[in-house]
N, C-alpha and C positions, 0 to 999 in steps of 0.2 A: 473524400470527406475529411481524411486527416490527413496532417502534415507526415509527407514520407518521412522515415524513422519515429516517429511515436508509438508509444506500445501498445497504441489502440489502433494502428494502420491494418491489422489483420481481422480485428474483429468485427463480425457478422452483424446485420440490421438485426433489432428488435420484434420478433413477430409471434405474440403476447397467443393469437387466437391460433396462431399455422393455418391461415388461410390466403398468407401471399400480404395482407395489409398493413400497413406498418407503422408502425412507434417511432417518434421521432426522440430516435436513442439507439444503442448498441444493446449487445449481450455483454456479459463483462468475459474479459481475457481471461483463457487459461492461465494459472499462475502454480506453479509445480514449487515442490518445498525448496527451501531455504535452505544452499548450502554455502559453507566454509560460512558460518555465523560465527559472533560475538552477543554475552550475556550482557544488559544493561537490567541493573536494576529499579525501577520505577522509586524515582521521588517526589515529594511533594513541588508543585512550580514546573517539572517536565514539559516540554513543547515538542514535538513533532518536528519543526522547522530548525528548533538549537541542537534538538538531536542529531539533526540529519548534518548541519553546519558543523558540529565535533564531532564525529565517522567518517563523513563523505568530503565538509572544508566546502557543501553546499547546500544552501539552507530550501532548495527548488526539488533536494532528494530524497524528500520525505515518507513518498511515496513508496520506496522501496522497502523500509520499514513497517510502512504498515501492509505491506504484498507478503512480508517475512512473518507475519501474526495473521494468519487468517482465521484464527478462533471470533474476531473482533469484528462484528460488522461496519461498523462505522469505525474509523481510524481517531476520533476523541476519543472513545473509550477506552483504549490502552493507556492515558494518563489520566483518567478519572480520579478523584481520592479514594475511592474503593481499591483502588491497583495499586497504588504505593505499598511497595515490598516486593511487586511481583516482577519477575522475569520477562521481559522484552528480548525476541532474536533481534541481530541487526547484523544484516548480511556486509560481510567484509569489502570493500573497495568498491569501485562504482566499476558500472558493465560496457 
């Protein structure tokens, strides 16, 4: 279903009822805490993609940022204007 190496090749079909039927969709990937992090402090104008392009030098690894904040259900909320002040982890080097 997915491209071998993607961090969703392991993860399991969607089955909402546990009766075998199934959601055209996955479960989401385990995602274990965030180590050897770096503090970024949320400013006004913040992007997901410019963040990721000045840590990572790739603006496609955004993802790992928002895996590194799992308070956040949806990954816009970590730069909302409400956030500005607050503390973003951003996991050191790419994997």
């Amino acid at each position: 279903m997915f491209l071998k190496g993607s961090r969703y090749e392991q993860a399991r079909n969607f089955d909402p009822a546990g009766d075998g039927s199934r959601f055209p969709g996955v479960r989401p990937r385990e995602i274990g805490p965030a180590t050897g992090v770096v503090e970024h402090l949320v400013k006004s104008g913040d992007r997901l993609d410019l963040l990721a392009r000045h840590y990572y030098n790739d603006d496609r690894l955004w993802w790992r940022i928002a895996d590194a904040n799992p308070e956040f259900i949806h990954a816009g909320q970590m730069l909302a204007e409400d956030q500005v002040g607050q503390v973003l982890l951003i996991p050191r080097g790419k994997e």
